[in-house]
ZAMARGU-4260 file (C-alpha; in steps of 0.2 Angstrom, whole numbers, plus 5000, padded with zeros to 4 digits):
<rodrens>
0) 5332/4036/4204 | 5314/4042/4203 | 5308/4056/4191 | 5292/4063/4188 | 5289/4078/4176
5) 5275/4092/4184 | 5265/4102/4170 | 5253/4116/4174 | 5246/4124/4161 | 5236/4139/4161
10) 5230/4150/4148 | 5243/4161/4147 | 5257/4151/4154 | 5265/4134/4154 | 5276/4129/4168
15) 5285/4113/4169 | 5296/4105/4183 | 5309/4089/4183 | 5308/4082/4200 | 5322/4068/4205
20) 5318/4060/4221 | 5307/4073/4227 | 5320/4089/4223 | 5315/4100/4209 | 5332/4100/4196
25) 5324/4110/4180 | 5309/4120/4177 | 5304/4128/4159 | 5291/4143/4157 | 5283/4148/4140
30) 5275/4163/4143 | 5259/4163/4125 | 5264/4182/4125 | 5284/4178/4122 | 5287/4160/4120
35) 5303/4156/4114 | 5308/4154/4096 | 5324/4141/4095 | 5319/4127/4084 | 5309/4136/4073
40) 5312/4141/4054 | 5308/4156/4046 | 5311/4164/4029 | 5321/4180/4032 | 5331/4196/4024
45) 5346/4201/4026 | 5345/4219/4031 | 5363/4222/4033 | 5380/4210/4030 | 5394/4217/4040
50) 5412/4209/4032 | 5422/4217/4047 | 5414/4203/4058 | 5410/4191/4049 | 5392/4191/4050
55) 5376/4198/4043 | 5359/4204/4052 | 5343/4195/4046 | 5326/4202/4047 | 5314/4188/4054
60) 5299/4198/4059 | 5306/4199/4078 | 5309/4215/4088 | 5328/4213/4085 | 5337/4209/4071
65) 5346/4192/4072 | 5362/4188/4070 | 5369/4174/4058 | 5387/4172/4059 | 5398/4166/4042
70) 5403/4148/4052 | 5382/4146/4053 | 5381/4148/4034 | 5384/4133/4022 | 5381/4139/4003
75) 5368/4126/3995 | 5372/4117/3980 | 5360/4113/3966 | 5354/4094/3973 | 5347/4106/3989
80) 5361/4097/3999 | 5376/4110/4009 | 5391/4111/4000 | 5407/4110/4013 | 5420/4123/4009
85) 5438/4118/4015 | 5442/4139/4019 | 5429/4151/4024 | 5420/4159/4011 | 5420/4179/4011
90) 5404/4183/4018 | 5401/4197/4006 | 5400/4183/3993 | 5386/4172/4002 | 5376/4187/4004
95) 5369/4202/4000 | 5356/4216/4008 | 5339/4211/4003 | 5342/4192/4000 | 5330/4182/4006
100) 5334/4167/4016 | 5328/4153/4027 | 5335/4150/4043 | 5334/4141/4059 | 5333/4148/4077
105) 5350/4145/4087 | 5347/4154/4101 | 5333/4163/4110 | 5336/4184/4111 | 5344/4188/4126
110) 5343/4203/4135 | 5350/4217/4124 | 5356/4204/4109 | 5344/4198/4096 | 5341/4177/4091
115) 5356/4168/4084 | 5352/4159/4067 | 5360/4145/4058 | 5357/4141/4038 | 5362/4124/4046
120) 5345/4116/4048 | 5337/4102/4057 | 5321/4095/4063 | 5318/4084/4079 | 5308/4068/4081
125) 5306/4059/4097 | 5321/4047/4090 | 5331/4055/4077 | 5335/4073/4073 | 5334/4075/4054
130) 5347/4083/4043 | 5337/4091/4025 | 5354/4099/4017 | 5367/4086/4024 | 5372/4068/4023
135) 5380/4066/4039 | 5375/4050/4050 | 5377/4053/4071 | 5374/4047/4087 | 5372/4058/4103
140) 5387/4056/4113 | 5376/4055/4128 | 5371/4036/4122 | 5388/4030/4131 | 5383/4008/4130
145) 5396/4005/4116 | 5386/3990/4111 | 5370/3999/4108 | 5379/4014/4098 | 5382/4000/4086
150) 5365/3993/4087 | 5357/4009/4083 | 5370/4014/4069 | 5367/3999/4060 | 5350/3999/4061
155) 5347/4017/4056 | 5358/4011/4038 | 5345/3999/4037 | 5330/4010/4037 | 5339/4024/4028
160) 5338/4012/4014 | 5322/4005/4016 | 5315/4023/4015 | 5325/4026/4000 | 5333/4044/4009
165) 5352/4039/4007 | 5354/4056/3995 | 5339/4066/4004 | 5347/4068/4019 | 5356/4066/4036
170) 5351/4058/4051 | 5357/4060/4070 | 5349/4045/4084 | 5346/4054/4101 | 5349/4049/4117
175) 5330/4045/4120 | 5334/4032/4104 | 5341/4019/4117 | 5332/4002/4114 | 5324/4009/4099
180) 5314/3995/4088 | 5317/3998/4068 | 5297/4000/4067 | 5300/4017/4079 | 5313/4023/4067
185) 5305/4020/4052 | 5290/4029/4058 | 5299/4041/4064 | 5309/4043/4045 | 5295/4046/4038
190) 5284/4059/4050 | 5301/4069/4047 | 5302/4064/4026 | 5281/4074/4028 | 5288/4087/4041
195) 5302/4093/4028 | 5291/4091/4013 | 5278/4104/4020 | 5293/4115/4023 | 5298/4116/4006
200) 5282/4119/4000 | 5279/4135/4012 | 5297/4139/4006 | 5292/4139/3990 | 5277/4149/3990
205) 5287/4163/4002 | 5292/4179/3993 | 5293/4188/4012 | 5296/4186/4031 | 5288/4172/4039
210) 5287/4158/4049 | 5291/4141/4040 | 5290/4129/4055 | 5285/4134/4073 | 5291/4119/4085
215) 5279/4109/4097 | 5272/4118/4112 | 5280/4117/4129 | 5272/4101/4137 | 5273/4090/4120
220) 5291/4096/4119 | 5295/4090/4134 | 5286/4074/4131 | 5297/4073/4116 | 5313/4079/4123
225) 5314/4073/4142 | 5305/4055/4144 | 5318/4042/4150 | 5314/4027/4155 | 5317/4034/4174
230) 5301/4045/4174 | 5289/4035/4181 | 5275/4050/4180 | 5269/4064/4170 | 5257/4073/4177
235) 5245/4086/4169 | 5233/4098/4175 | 5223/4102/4161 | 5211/4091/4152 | 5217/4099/4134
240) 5235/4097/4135 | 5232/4078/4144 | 5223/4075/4130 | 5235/4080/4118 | 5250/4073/4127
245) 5241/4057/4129 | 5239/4056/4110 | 5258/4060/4111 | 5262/4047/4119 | 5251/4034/4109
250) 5258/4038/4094 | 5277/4039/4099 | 5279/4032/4116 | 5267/4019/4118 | 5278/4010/4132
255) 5275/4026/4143 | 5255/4029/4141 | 5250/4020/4157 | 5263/4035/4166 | 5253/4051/4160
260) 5241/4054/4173 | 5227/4070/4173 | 5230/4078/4189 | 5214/4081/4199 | 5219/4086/4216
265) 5211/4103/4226 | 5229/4110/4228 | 5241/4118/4213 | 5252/4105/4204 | 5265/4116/4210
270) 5263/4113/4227 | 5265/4095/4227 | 5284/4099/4230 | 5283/4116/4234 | 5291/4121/4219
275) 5285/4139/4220 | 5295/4139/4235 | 5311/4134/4224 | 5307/4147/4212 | 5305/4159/4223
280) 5323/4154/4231 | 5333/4152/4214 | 5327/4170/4211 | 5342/4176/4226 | 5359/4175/4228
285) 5360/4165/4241 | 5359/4146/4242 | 5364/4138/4259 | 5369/4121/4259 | 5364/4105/4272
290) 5382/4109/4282 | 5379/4128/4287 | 5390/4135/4270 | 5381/4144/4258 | 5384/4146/4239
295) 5385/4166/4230 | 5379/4167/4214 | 5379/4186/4205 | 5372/4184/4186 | 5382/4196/4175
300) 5381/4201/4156 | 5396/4193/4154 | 5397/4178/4166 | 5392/4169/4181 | 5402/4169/4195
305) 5398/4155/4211 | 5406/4159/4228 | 5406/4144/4239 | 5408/4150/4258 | 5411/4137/4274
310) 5399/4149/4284 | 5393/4144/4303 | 5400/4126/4297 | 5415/4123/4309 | 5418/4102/4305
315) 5422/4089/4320 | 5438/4087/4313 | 5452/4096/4306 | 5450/4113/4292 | 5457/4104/4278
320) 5441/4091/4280 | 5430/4104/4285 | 5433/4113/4268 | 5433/4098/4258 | 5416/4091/4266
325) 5408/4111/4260 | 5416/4110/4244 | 5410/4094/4237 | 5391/4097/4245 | 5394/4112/4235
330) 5397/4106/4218 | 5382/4096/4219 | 5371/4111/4222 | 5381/4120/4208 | 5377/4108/4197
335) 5358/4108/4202 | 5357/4127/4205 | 5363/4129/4186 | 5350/4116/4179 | 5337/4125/4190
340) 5341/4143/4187 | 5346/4138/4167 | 5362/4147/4170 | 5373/4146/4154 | 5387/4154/4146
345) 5407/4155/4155 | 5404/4152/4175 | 5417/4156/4187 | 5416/4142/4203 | 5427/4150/4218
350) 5427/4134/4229 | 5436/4136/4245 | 5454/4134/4244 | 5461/4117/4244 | 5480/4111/4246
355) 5477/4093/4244 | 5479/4089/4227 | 5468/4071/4228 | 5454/4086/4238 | 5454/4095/4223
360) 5452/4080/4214 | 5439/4072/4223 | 5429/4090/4221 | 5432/4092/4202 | 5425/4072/4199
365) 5408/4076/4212 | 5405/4090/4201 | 5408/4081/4184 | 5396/4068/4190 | 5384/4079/4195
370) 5384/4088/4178 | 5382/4070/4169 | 5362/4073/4172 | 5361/4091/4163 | 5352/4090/4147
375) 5364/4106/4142 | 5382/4104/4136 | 5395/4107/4149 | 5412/4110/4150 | 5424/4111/4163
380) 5442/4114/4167 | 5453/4110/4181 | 5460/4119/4197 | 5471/4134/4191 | 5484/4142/4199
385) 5470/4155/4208 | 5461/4141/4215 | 5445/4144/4201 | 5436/4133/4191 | 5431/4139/4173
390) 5418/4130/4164 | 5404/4134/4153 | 5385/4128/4149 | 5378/4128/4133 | 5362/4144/4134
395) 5350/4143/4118 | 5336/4152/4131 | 5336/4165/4145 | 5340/4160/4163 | 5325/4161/4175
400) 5329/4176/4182 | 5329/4183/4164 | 5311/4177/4160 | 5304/4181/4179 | 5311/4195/4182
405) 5319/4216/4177 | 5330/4225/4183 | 5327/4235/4199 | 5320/4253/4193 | 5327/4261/4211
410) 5346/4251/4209 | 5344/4253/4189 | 5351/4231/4191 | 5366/4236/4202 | 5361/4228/4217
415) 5363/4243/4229 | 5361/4259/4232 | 5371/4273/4237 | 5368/4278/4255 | 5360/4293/4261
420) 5375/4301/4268 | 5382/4301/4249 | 5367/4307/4243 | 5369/4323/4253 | 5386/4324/4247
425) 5381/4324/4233 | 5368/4337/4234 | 5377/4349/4244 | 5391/4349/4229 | 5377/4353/4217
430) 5370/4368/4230 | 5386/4374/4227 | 5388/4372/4207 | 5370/4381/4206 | 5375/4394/4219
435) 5389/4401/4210 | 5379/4399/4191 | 5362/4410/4199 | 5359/4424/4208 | 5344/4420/4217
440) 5345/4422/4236 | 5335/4405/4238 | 5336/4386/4233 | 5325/4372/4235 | 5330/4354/4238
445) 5320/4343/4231 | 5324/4324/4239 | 5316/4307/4247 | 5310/4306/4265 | 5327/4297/4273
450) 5339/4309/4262 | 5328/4326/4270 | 5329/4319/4285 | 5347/4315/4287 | 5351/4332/4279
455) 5340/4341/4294 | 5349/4330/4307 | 5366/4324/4305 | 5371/4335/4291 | 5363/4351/4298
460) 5379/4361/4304 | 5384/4359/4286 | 5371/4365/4279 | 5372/4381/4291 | 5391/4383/4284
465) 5384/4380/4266 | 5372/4393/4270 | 5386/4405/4276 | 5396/4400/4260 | 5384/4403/4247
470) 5374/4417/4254 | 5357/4410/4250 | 5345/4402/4260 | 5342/4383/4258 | 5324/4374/4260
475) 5319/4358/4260 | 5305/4348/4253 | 5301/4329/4252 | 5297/4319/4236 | 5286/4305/4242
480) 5289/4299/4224 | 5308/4301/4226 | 5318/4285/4226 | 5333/4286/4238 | 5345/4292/4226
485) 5333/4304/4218 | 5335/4323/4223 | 5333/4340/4214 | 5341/4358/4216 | 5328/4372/4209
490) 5328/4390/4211 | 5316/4398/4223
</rodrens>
């Protein structure tokens, strides 16, 4: 398996694409106007603790409050280290309106909702993931080689102790940590022992809001965060951030230098793999599959829901195969479409019935397998007895539709609109409301093209009874500016 990672970078947009064997599976945007903010650590105030929920709202110098929930807050105790309670702690007693405090970005804000903040802090390297206020020593449950786990435990003790942080804090090894050399974790202990010493020394200087640590930009987070020893490419086409990144790499990944490469080439980057063309496509709701089904994917405040349809696919042999070749083409796309479209929260997976029990199966373990590559938690659960499959996918950022895209000002989000024909239902029940509340012997309707013309057409013997009804005369006038379900009654 083949990976490259795609950077274009312009000056006031980085875009970034994951390609496996030619197919585009994730692409991240920072947009220098509203780049994201999970990662980084600010100094905030409260501005107002609510006991009812549990939580408190924290002033960070965003457009929104944030929101920090009481299981996100771990009191401090006088070494600087979290103090683990065995019950939760009132959160009136951790804090207090106008407290100032420092906290980590959990989660990006999200349509309507503000950031979600954690006191639980942590800073990345390219190997471990430093704990400042806790002890605790991990692994990444990603790193499944039982052999190397141990390996890499071991060693980290080891350097723990040679850098003298056993009391000054915890460690966890990421997944990008496999085949580590103790030289790489030592320099990587101590880049994060500098990192966290300049963050307590803007701590300590703060008496308001601000920004403590800002994390790395776009293209050297993904250098950080995504390099496996299966990419065999990172191509960059700016001279500044290939610079940068080559610089990167040197000092962290020095096994991988010879694979960044300054792209030079007369078309976009983009275009290599037609990735626009991907966007474009994970912008709709519609995804068709290989064998003639199609996948349905509607975005919703509160879910995601995937409808997976056989289509024009008819099989050669009988329906029960037919289904289940549809349905297992389908959870790989699924799986891909979620990375692609960074789809998180509960999902909803309508496959297309099944009665064999080992089809179901089969089904569930493609698209178990094919969630193994997502860098985001997953969760998924069985069959049930309606024949849906509820799983969830960790979101710390909006989706792509989210960041490219608003709602419809026409549809106001919904999709649709109502047709013209209820439209002039609709009018002719406010004709009448208006008829009875004014005297005057004429009223004007104000509506689009499409609705005028249907009410002059189709609807005109009604209006002639309306007419007849109400006693006053009705005329008509088009709104070029009008959307379709757009119209005003005024006297005349």
């Amino acid at each position: 398996m083949s990976e490259e990672i795609l950077i274009n970078v312009t000056p006031r947009e980085t875009r970034l694409a994951l390609i496996e064997n030619g197919l585009l599976q994730e692409i991240y945007l920072e947009r220098h106007s509203r780049s994201g903010y999970v990662g980084d650590i600010f100094l905030g105030k409260v501005v107002r603790v609510m006991p009812g929920m549990e939580a408190a709202f924290v002033d960070i110098g965003l457009e929104r409050a944030a929101f920090l929930h009481s299981a996100d807050i771990a009191p401090i105790g006088p070494d600087g280290l979290e103090v683990q309670e065995d019950n939760p702690v009132d959160i009136s007693l951790l804090l207090r309106e106008g407290q100032l405090i420092v906290v980590q970005v959990a989660k990006d804000p999200i349509g309507s909702k503000g950031a979600r903040l954690t006191t639980h802090l942590t800073l990345p390297s390219r190997h471990l993931v430093f704990l400042p206020r806790n002890l605790h020593i991990g692994i990444s449950q990603r790193l499944e080689d039982e052999e190397e786990r141990n390996r890499l435990q071991v060693l980290l003790e080891t350097c723990v102790e040679k850098e003298s942080m056993r009391d000054k804090g915890g460690f966890i090894i990421r997944t990008a940590a496999e085949g580590a050399t103790e030289d790489e974790l030592l320099e990587d202990i101590r880049f994060l022992r500098k990192l966290w010493a300049a963050v307590e020394r803007r701590i300590g200087k703060s008496k308001e809001i601000r920004v403590l640590y800002r994390d790395l930009p776009l293209y050297l987070r993904a250098v950080r965060d995504l390099i496996t020893p299966n990419i065999e490419k990172i191509r960059v086409d700016t001279t500044e951030a290939f610079a940068e990144i080559a610089n990167f790499v040197q000092d962290f990944i020095p096994d991988f230098k010879d694979r960044v490469e300054l792209y030079v080439g007369e078309r976009p980057i983009f275009d290599l793999y037609g990735i626009d063309d991907e966007i474009h496509k994970a912008l709709g709701r519609q995804v068709k599959l290989k064998s003639g089904g199609d996948l349905i994917i509607d975005q919703t405040e509160a879910m995601t829901t995937i409808d997976v349809n056989t289509g024009a696919y008819l099989g050669s042999k009988n329906h029960a195969e037919t289904v289940l070749k549809t349905n297992l083409e389908a959870a790989t796309a699924i799986a891909r479409q979620l990375r692609i479209r960074n789809l998180g929260g509960l999902i909803i997976l309508d496959f297309i019935d099944m009665e064999d029990a080992e089809h179901q199966r089969q089904v569930l373990r493609t698209l178990t397998k094919a969630l193994e590559k997502d860098y985001a938690r997953t969760s998924v659960t069985g069959i049930s007895e309606l024949g849906l499959v509820e799983m969830t996918r960790k979101r710390t950022r909006e989706s792509l539709g989210q960041i490219l895209c608003s709602p419809c000002p026409v549809c106001e989000g919904r999709g649709r609109l109502k047709t013209p024909e209820t439209i002039c239902y609709e009018i002719f029940r406010e004709i009448v409301r208006v008829a009875r509340v004014y005297e005057n012997d004429e009223l004007l309707v104000m509506a689009s093209q499409v609705v005028v013309d249907r009410l002059l057409d189709e609807e005109s013997s009604t209006l002639a009874d309306l007419e007849v009804l109400t006693g006053k005369t009705i005329r008509f006038e088009v709104e070029p500016m009008y959307t379709q379900e757009q119209y005003d009654v005024v006297l005349f």
